[in-house]
C-alpha atoms as a printed R data frame, in Angstrom:
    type eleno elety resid chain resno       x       y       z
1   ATOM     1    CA   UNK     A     1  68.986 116.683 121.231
2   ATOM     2    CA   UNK     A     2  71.656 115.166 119.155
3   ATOM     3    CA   UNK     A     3  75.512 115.100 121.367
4   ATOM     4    CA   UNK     A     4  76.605 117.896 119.504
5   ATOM     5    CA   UNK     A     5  73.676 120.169 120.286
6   ATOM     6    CA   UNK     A     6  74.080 118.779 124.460
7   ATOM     7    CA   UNK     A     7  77.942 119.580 124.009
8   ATOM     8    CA   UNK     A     8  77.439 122.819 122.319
9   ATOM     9    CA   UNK     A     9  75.122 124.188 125.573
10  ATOM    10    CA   UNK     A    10  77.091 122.812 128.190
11  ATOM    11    CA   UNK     A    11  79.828 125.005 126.493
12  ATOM    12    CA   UNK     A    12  77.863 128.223 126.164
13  ATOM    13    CA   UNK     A    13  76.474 127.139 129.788
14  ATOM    14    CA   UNK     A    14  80.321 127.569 131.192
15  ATOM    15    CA   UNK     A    15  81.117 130.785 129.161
16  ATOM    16    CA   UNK     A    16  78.113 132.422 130.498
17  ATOM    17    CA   UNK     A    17  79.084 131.436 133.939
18  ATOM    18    CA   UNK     A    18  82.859 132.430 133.369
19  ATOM    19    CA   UNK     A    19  81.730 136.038 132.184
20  ATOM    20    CA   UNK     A    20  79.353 136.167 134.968
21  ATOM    21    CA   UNK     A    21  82.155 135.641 137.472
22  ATOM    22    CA   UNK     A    22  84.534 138.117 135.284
23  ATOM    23    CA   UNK     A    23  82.089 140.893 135.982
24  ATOM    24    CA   UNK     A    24  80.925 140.096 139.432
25  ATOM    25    CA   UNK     A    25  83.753 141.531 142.145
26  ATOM    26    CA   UNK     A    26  83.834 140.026 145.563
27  ATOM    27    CA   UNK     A    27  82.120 141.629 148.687
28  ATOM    28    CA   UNK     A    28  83.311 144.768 149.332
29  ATOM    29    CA   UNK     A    29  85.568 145.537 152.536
30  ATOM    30    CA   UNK     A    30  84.533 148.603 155.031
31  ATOM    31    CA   UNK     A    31  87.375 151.425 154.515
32  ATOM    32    CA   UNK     A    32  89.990 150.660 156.738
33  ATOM    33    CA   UNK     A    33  91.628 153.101 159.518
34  ATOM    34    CA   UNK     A    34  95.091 153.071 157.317
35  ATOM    35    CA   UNK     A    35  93.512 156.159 155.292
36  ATOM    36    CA   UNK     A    36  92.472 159.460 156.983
37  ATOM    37    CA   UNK     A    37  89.240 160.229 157.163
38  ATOM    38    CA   UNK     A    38  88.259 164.087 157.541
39  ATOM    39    CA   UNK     A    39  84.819 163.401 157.254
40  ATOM    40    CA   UNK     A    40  82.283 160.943 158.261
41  ATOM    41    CA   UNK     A    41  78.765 161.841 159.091
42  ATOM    42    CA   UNK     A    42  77.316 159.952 162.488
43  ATOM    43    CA   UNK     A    43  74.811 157.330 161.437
44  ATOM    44    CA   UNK     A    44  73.005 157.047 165.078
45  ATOM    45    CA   UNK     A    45  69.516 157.027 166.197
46  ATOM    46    CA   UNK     A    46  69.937 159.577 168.579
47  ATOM    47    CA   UNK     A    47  71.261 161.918 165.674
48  ATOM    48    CA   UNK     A    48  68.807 163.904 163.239
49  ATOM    49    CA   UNK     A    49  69.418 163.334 159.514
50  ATOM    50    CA   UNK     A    50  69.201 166.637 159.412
51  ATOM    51    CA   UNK     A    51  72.130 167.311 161.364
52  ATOM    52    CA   UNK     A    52  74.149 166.526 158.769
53  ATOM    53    CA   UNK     A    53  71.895 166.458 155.604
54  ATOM    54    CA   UNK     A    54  69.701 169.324 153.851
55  ATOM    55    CA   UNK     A    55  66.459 167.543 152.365
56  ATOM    56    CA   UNK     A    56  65.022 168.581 149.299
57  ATOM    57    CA   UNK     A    57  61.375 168.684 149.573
58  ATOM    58    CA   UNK     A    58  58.599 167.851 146.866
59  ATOM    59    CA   UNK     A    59  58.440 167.009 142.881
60  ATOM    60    CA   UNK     A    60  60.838 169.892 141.304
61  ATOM    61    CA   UNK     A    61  60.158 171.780 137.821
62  ATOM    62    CA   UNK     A    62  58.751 168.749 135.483
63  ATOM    63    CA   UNK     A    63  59.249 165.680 137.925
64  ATOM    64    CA   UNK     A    64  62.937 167.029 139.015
65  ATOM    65    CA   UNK     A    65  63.446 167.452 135.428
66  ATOM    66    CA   UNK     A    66  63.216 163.646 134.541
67  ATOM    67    CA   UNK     A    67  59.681 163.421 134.856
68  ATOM    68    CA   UNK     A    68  59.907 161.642 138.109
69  ATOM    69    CA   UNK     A    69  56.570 160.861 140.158
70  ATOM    70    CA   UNK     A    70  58.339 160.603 143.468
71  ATOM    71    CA   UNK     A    71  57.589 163.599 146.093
72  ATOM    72    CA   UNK     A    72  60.516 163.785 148.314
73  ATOM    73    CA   UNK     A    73  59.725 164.659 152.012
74  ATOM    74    CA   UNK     A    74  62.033 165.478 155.678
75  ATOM    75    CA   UNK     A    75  59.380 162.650 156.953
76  ATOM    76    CA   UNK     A    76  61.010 160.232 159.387
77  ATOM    77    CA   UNK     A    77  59.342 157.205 157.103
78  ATOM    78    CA   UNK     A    78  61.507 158.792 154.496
79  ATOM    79    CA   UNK     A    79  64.644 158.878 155.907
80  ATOM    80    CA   UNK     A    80  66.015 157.932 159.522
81  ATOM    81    CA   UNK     A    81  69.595 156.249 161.471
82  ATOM    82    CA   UNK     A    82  68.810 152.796 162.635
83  ATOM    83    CA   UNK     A    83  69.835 151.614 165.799
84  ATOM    84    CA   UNK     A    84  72.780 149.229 164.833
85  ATOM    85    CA   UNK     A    85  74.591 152.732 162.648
86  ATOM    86    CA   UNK     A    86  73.138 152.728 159.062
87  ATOM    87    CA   UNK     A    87  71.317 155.541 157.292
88  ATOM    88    CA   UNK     A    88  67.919 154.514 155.187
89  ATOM    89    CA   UNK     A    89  66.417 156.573 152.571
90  ATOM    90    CA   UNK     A    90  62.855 154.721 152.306
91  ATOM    91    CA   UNK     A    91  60.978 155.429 148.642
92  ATOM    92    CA   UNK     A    92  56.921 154.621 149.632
93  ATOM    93    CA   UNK     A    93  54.730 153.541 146.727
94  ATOM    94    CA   UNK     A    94  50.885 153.434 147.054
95  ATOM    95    CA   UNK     A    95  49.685 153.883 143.720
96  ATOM    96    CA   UNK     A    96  45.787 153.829 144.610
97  ATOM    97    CA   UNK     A    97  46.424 157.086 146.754
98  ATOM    98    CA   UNK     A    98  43.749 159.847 145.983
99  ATOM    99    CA   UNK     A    99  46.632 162.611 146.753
100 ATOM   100    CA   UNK     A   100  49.052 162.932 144.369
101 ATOM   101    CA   UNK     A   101  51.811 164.279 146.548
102 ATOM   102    CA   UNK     A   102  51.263 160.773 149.083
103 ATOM   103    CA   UNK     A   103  51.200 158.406 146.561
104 ATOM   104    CA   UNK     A   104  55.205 158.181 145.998
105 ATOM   105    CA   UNK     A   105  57.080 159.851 148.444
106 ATOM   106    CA   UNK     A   106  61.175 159.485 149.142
107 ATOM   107    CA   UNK     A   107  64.326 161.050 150.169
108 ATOM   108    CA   UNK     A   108  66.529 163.443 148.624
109 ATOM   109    CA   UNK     A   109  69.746 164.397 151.012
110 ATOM   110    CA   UNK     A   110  72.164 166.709 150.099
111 ATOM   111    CA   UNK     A   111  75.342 166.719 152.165
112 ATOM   112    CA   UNK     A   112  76.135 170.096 154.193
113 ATOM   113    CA   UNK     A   113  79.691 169.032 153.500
114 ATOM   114    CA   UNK     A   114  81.387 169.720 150.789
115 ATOM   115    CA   UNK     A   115  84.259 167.585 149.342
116 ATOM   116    CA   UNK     A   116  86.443 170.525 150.441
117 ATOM   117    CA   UNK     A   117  89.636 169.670 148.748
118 ATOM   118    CA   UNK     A   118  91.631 169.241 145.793
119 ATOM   119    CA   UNK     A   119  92.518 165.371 146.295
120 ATOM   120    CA   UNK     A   120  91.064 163.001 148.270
121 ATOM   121    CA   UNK     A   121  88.401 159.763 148.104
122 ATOM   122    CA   UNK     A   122  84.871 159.328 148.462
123 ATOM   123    CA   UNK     A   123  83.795 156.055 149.733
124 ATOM   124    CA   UNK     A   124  80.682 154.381 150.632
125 ATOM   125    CA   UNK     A   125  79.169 151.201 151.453
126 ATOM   126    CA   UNK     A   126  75.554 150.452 150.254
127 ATOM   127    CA   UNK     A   127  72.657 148.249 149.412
128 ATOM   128    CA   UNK     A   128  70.518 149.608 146.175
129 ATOM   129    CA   UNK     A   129  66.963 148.790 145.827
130 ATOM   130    CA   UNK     A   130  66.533 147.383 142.406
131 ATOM   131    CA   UNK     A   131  62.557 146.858 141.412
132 ATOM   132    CA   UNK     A   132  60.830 148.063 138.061
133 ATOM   133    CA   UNK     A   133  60.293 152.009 138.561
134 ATOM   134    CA   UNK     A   134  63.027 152.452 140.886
135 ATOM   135    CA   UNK     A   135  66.138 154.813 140.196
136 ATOM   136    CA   UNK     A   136  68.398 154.979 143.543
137 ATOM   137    CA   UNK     A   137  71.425 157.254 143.106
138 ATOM   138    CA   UNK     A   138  74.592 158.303 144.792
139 ATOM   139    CA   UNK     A   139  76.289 160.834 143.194
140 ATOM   140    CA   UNK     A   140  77.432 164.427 143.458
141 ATOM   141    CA   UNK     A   141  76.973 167.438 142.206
142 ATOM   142    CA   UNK     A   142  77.841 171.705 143.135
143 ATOM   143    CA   UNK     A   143  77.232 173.471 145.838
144 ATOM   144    CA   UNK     A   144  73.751 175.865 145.072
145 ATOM   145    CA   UNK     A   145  73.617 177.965 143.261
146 ATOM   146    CA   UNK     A   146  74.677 176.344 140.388
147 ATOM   147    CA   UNK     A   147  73.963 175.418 136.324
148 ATOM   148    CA   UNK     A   148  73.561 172.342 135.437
149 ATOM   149    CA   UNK     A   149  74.317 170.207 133.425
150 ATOM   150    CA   UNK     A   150  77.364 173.247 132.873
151 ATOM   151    CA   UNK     A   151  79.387 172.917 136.171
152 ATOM   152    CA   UNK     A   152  79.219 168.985 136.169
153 ATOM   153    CA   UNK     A   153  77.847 166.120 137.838
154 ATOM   154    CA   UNK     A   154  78.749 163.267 138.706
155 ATOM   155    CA   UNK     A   155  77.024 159.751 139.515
156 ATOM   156    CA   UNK     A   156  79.299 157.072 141.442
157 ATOM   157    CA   UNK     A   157  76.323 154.836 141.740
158 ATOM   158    CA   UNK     A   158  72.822 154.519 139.975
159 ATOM   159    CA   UNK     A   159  70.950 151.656 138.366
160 ATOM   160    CA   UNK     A   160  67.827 152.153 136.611
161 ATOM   161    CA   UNK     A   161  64.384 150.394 136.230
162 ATOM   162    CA   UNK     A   162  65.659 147.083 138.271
163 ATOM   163    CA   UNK     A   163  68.269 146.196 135.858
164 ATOM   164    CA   UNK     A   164  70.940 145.645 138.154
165 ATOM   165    CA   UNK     A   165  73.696 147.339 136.511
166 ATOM   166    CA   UNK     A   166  75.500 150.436 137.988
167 ATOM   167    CA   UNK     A   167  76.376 153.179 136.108
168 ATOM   168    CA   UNK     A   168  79.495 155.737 136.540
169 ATOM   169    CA   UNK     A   169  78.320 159.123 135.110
170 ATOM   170    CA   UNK     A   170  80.195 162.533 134.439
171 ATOM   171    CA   UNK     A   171  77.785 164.726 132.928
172 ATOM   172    CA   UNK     A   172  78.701 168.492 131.643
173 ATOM   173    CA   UNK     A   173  78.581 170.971 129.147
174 ATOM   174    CA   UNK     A   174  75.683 171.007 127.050
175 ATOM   175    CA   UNK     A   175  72.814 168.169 127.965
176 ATOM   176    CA   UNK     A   176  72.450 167.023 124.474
177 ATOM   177    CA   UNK     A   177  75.733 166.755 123.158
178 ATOM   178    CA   UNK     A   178  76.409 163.290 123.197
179 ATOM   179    CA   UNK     A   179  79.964 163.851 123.752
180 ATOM   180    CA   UNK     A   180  79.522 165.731 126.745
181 ATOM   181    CA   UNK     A   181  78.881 162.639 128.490
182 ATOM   182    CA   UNK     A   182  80.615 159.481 130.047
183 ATOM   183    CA   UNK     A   183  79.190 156.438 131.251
184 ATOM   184    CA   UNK     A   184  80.575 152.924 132.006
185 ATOM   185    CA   UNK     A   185  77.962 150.335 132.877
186 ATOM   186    CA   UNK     A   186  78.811 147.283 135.661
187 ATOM   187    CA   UNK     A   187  76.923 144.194 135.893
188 ATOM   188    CA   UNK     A   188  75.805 143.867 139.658
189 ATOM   189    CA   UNK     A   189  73.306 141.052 139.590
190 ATOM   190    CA   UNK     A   190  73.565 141.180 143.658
191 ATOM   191    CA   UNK     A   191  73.651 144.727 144.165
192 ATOM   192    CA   UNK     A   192  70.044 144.654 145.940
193 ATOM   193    CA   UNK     A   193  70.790 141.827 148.365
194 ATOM   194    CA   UNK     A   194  74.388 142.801 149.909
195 ATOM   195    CA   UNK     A   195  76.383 145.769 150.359
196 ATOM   196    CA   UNK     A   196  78.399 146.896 147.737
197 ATOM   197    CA   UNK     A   197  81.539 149.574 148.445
198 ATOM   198    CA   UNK     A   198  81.665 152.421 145.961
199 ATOM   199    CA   UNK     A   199  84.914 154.867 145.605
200 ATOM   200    CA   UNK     A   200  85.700 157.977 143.633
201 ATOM   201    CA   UNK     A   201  88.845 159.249 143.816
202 ATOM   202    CA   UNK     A   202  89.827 162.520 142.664
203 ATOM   203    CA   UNK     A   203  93.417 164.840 142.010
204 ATOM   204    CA   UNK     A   204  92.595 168.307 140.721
205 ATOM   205    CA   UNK     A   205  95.201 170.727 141.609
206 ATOM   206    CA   UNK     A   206  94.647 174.025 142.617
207 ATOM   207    CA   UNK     A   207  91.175 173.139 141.795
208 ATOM   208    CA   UNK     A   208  91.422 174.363 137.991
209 ATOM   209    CA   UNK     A   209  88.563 173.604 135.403
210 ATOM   210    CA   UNK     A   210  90.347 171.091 132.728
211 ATOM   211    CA   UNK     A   211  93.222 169.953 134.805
212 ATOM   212    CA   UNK     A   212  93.121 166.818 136.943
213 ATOM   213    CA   UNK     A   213  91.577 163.115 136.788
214 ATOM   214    CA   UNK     A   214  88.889 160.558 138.356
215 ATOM   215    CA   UNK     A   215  88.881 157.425 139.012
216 ATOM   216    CA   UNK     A   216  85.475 155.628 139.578
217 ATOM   217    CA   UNK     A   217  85.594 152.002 141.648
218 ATOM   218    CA   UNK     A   218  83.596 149.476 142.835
219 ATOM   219    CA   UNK     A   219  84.590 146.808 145.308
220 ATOM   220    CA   UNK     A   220  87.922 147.888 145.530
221 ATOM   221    CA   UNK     A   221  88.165 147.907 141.506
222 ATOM   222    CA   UNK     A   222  88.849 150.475 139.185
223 ATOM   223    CA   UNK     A   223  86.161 150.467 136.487
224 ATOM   224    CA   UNK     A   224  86.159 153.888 134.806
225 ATOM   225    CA   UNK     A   225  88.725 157.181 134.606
226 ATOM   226    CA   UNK     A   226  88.285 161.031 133.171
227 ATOM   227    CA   UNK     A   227  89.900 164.320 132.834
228 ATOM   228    CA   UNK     A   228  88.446 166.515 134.404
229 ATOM   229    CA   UNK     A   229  86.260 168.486 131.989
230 ATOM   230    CA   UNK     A   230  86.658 172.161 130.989
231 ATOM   231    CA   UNK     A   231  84.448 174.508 132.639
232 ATOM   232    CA   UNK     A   232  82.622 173.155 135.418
233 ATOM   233    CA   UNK     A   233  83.063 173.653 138.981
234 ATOM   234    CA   UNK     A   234  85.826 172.931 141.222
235 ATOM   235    CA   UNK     A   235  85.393 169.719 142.618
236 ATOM   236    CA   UNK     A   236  86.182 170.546 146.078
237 ATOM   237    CA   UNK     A   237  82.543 172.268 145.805
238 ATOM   238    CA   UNK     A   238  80.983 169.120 145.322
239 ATOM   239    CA   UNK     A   239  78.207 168.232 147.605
240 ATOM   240    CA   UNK     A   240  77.273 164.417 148.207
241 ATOM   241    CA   UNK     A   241  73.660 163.528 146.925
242 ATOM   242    CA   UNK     A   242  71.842 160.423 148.167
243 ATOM   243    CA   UNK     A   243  68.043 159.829 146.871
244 ATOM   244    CA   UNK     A   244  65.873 157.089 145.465
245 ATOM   245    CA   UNK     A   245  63.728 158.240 143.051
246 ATOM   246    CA   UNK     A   246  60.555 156.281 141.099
247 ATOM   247    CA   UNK     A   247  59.644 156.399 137.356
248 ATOM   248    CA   UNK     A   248  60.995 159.138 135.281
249 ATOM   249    CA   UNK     A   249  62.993 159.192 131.756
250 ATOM   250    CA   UNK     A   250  65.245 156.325 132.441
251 ATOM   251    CA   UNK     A   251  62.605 154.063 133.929
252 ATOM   252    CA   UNK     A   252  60.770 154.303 130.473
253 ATOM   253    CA   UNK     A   253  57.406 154.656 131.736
254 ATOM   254    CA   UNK     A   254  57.152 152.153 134.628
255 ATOM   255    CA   UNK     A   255  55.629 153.100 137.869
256 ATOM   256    CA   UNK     A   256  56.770 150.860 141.280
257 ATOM   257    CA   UNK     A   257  54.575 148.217 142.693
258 ATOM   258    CA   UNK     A   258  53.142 149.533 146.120
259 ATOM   259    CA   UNK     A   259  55.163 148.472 149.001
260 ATOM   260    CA   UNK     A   260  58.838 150.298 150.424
261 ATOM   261    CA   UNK     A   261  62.280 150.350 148.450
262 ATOM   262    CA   UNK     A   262  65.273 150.979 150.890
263 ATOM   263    CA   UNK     A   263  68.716 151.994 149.886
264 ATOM   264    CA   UNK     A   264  70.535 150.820 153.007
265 ATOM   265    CA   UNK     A   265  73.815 152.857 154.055
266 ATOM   266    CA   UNK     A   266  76.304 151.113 155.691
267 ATOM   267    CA   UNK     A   267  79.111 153.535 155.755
268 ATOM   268    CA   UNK     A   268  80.160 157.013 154.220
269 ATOM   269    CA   UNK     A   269  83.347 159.119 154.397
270 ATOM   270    CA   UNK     A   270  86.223 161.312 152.797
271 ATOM   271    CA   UNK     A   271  89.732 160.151 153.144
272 ATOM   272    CA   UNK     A   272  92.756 161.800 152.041
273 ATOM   273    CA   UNK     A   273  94.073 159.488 149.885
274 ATOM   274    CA   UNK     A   274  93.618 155.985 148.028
275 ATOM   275    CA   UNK     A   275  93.343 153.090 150.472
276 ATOM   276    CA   UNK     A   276  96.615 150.335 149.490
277 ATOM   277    CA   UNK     A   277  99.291 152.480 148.348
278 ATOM   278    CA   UNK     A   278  98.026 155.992 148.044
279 ATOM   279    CA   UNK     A   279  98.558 158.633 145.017
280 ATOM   280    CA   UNK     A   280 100.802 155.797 143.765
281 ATOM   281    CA   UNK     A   281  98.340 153.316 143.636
282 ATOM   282    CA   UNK     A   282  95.873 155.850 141.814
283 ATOM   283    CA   UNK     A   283  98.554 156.537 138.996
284 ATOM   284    CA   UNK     A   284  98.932 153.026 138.331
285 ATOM   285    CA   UNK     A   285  94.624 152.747 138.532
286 ATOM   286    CA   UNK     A   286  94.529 155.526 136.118
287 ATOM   287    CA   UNK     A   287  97.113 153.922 134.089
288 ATOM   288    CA   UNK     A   288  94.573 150.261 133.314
289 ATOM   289    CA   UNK     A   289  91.458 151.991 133.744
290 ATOM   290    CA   UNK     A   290  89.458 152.693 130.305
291 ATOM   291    CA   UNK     A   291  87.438 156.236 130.165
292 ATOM   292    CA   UNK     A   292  84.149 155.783 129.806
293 ATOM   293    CA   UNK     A   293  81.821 155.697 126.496
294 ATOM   294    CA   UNK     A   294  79.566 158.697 125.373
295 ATOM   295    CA   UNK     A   295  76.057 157.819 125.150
């Protein structure tokens, strides 16, 4: 290697690690008293998931509609408080199972609370399995009945197939219009091995379809904004999904090793307002934050 060619990758060396630092935020900190919570749910072992949480139960019309293989139980294995106050939603993989409905089996919680207002944040602390075949998500979407994709959805935190980048997702309209969509992706090469503190803040007054604005964050920083679209659903109807699904569309065809995938957690609440300045701080977020791309 001549000294050019040694000087040449040292240099690209240092840019990758610059860029890797750029996109890498520092561990998150647990929401802090200073905003009001009005909800939290009670991760404690002497507390039944379902106290708080409505489980969707087995492989929905075509895999959930992604072609998913996962069949989502109420099982304790499933889904369960440990004893030091974290929930775990527990995807099981045996591939070699004769019964089809045993041989990937997960959770699916849907929160019996709804977001319940016009303006407030969303904020939770987590740990995302990341493994080929694995899709854990975090995201919300109406109260049933509703029509989807029509009335919205939206995805605070997903990564797909083990490639350790999150993805903030609004989703409405029409599924395949491209420009119905917005996604920003976020390099998380850790996301698997720590916690990671996820926010979505929301102001839509009086709750109307095409006013108001979101603002999507991840360790304290803002990483994607948008309007909030015409015709979906108020988002104080929103209900808070939590599941870890396995294959499907967006894992392109690959099925989980066997062994257990956890997505671990920590914490969970709605506050009334933005953490470190308020409404103030969000107009200034919204201000530097781009919208995100259409697919």
């Amino acid at each position: 290697m001549t000294w050019k060619d040694h000087l040449k990758r040292v240099k690209d060396e240092w840019d990758s690690l610059k860029s890797q630092h750029r996109q890498d935020p520092s561990p998150p900190a647990q929401p802090s008293s200073a905003a009001e919570a009005y909800w939290q749910p009670r991760f404690q072992p002497d507390v039944a998931v379902a106290d708080e949480w409505d489980a969707k139960i087995g492989n929905g019309p075509d895999g959930w509609g992604n072609q998913e293989l996962q069949h989502y139980t109420a099982a304790p294995e499933n889904a369960f408080h440990t004893p030091d106050g974290k929930l775990v939603l527990r995807a099981i993989a045996n591939n070699s199972c004769p019964e089809a409905e045993k041989r990937y089996t997960s959770a699916r919680l849907v929160s019996r609370q709804t977001l319940a207002r016009d303006r407030g944040v969303l904020s939770a602390v987590l740990v995302s399995p990341c493994a080929q075949g694995i899709w854990p998500a975090f995201w919300l979407l109406p109260q049933e009945p509703f029509s989807w994709p029509v009335d919205g959805e939206i995805d605070i935190a997903e990564t797909w197939n083990g490639d350790c980048e999150n993805r903030s997702c609004l989703h409405w309209g029409h599924h395949h219009d491209p420009l119905k969509h917005r996604v920003m992706g976020t390099r998380l090469h850790d996301m698997h091995s720590r916690p990671v503190r996820y926010d979505f803040a929301w102001d839509q007054p009086g709750g109307q379809a095409g006013q108001g604005r979101m603002v999507w964050y991840i360790d304290g920083r803002p990483v994607m904004k948008a309007d909030v679209p015409e015709g979906t659903r108020p988002l104080r109807d929103m209900t808070i999904l939590l599941n870890v699904a396995m294959g499907g569309n967006v894992c392109a065809g690959q099925t989980p090793a066997d062994g257990s995938y956890e997505m671990v957690v920590h914490h969970l609440s709605l506050a009334s307002e933005p953490e470190n300045g308020g409404w103030d701080r969000f107009q200034r977020d919204w201000d530097s934050t781009p919208a995100g791309n259409t697919y």
